[in-house]
C-alpha positions in Angstrom: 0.0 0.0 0.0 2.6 2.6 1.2 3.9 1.8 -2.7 1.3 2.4 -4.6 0.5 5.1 -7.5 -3.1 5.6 -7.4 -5.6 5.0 -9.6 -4.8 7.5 -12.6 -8.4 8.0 -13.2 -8.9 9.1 -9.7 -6.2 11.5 -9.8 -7.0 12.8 -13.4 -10.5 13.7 -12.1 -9.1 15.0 -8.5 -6.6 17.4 -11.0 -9.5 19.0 -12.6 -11.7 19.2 -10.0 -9.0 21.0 -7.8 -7.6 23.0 -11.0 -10.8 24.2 -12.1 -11.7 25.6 -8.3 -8.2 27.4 -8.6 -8.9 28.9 -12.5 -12.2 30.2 -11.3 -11.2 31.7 -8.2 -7.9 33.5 -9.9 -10.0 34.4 -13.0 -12.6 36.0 -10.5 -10.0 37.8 -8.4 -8.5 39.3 -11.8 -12.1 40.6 -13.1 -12.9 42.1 -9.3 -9.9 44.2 -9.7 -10.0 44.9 -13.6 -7.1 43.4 -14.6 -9.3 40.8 -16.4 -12.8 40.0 -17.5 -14.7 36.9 -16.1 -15.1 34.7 -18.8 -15.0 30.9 -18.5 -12.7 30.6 -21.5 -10.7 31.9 -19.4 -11.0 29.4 -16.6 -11.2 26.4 -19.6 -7.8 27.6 -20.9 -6.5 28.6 -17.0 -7.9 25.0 -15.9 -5.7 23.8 -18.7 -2.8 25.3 -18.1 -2.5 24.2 -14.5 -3.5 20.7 -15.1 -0.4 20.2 -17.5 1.7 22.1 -15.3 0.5 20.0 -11.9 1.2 16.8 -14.0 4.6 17.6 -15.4 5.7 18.7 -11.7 4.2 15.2 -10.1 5.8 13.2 -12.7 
């Protein structure tokens, strides 16, 4: 047990879920001090960006 990797699944869908919360909260915290609008491309792409950057630091 103290080996194991996880179920990739389980983290793939715990990475999103954690990475989206993060995009929407920054993306809101830009647009409440103008520095960007809230848009949810913005969280897509933001979501996306943190997701490959969480996975390259794990691996």
């Amino acid at each position: 047990m103290a080996n194991s990797q996880g179920d990739p699944r389980v983290l793939f869908v715990m990475n999103l879920v954690l990475s989206a919360g993060f995009a929407t909260l920054v993306v809101w915290g830009l647009s409440v001090v103008d520095a960007l609008a809230f848009e949810w491309q913005s969280v897509v792409a933001l979501t996306g960006i943190l997701m490959v950057v969480t996975y390259l630091v794990v691996r």
